[in-house]
LOGULUM-215232 format. One record per atom (N, C-alpha, C): residue in one letter; x, y, z. Coordinates in steps of 0.1 Angstrom, whole numbers, plus 5000, padded with zeros to 4 digits. Layout:
BEGIN
aXYZ...
END
This chain:
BEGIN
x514951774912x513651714915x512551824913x511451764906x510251884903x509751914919x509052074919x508752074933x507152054931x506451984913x505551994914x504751894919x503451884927x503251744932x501551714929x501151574929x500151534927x499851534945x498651634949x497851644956x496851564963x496351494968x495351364972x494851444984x493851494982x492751564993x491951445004x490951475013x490751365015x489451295010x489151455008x487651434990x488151294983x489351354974x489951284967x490151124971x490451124978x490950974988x489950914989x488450924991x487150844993x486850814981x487350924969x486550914959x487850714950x488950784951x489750744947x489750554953x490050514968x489450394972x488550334969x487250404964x485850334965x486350264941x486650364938x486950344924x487850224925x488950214934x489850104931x489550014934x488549944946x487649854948x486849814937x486049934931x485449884919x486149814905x487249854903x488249754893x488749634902x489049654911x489349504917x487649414911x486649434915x485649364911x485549354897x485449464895x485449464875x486249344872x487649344876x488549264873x488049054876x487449054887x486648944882x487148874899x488348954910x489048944919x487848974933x487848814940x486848904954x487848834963x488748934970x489848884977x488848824994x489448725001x489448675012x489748745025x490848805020x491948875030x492449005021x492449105029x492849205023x494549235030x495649275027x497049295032x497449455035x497349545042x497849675040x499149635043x500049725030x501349765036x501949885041x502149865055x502149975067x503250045060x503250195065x502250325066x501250345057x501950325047x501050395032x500050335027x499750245031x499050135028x497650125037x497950195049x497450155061x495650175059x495550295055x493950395051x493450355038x494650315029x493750265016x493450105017x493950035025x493749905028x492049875037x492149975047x490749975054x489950015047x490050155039x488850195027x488950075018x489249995013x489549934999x488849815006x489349755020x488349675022x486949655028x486549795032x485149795036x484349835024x485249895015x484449884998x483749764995x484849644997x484849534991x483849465000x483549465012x482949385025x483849265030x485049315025x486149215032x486649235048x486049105052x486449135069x487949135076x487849015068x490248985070x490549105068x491049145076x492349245070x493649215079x494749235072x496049215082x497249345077x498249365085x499149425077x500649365076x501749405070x503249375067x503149565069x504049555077x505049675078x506349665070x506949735062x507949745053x508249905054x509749885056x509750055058x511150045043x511250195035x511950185028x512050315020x511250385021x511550515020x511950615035x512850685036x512950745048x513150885047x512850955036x512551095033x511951125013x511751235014x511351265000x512451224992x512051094979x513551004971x514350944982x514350954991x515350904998x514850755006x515750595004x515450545007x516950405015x516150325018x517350215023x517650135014x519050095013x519450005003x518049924996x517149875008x516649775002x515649775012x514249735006x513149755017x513449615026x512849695040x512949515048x511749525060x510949445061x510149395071x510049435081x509249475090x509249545107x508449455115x508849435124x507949375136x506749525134x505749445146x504649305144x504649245133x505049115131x504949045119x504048985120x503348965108x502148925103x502148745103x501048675109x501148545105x500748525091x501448495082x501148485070x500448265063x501348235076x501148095073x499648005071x498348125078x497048105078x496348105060x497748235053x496948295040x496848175031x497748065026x497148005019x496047925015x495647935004x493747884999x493448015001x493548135000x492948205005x493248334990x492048404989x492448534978x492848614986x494148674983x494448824990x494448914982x494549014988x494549184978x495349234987x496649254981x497749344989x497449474981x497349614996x497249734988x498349814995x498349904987x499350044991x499150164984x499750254990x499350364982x499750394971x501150374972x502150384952x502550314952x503050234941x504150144936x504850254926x505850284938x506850384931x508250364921x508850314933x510050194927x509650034925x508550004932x508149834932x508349774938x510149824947x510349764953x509349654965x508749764973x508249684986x507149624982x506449644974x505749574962x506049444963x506649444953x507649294947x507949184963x508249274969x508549234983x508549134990x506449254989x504949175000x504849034988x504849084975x504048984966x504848874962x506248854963x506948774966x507448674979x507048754991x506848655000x505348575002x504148644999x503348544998x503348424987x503948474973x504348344965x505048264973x506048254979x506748164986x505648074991x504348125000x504148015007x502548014994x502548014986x501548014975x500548014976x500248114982x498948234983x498648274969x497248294969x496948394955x496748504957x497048584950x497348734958x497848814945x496948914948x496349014934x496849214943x497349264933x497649414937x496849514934x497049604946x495749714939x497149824949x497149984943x497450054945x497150224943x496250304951x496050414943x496850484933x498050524934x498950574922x499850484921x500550464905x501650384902x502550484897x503550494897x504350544889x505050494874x505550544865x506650484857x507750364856x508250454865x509650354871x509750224874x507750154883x508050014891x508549964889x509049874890x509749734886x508649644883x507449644892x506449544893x504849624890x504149554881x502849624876x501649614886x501149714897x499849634902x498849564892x498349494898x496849424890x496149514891x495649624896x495049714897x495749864903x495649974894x495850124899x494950174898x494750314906x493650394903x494050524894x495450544895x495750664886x497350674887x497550654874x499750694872x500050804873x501150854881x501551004877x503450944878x503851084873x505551034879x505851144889x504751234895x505051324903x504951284918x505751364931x506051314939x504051354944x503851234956x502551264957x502351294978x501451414974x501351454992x499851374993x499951285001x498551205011x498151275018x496451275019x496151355031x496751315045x496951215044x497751145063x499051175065x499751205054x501251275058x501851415052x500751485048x500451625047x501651735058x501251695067x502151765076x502651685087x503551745092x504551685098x504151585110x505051545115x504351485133x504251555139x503351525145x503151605163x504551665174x504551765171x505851795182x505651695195x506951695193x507451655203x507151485204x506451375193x506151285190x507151185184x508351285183x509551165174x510451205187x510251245201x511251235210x510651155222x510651005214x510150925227x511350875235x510750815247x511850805260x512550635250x513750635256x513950495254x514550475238x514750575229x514750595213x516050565214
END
């Protein structure tokens, strides 16, 4: 694996959100509901929707990466679950930060087809690899990428909670 990486400052990150917002409009999309998908999702979903003046926002937690390349067979859903049964009739914008593999992608955008939602993707970086194309990126790389929110590690002593 390269140890070289695409950097995202938090300069970068305001500049980068407010642009992706702006293609979601360009694109002709003024979502209802905006979707973050938790963690990575979490900061560009709230910038992306106060870009937009979208007040909905909700999240889907999906965990599926659990270290650098390293992931679970298969991404899967996390409590708090989202009521999704409200989103129909409704524009959504599901965001995240990469569509790496696509997987969790495909996922979120696949369960709201089920209950037939319209629902449009935006993501700051895409990768090569996806499986699934956002409707909107702000920039491709195939290198691994450091966010300003997970830059460094957790808080000691923050992953030894009671009860774990």
């Amino acid at each position: 694996m390269s140890t070289e990486r695409e950097v995202m400052t938090w300069d970068l990150f305001g500049t980068a959100s407010r642009e992706l917002a702006e293609k979601v409009v360009a694109g002709g999309f003024l979502p209802d509901v905006v979707v973050a998908i938790a963690r990575g999702g979490l900061l560009p979903g709230g910038a992306v929707a106060y870009a937009l003046g979208t007040k909905g926002v909700g999240t889907l937690n999906v965990e599926f990466y659990t270290d650098i390349g390293q992931t679970l067979a298969d991404p899967r859903v996390l409590p708090p679950l989202m009521d999704t049964s409200e989103l129909p009739g409704s524009k959504v914008l599901v965001v995240d930060d990469v569509a790496d593999s696509g997987r969790t992608l495909a996922l979120v955008m696949g369960m709201l087809a089920e209950h037939g939602t319209e629902a449009r993707s935006a993501v700051l970086y895409t990768k090569p690899r996806t499986i699934i194309q956002p409707d909107f990126s702000w920039k491709e790389t195939d290198l691994w990428i450091t966010f300003p929110w997970s830059a460094e590690p957790p808080v000691e002593g923050a992953l030894s909670r009671p009860n774990d």
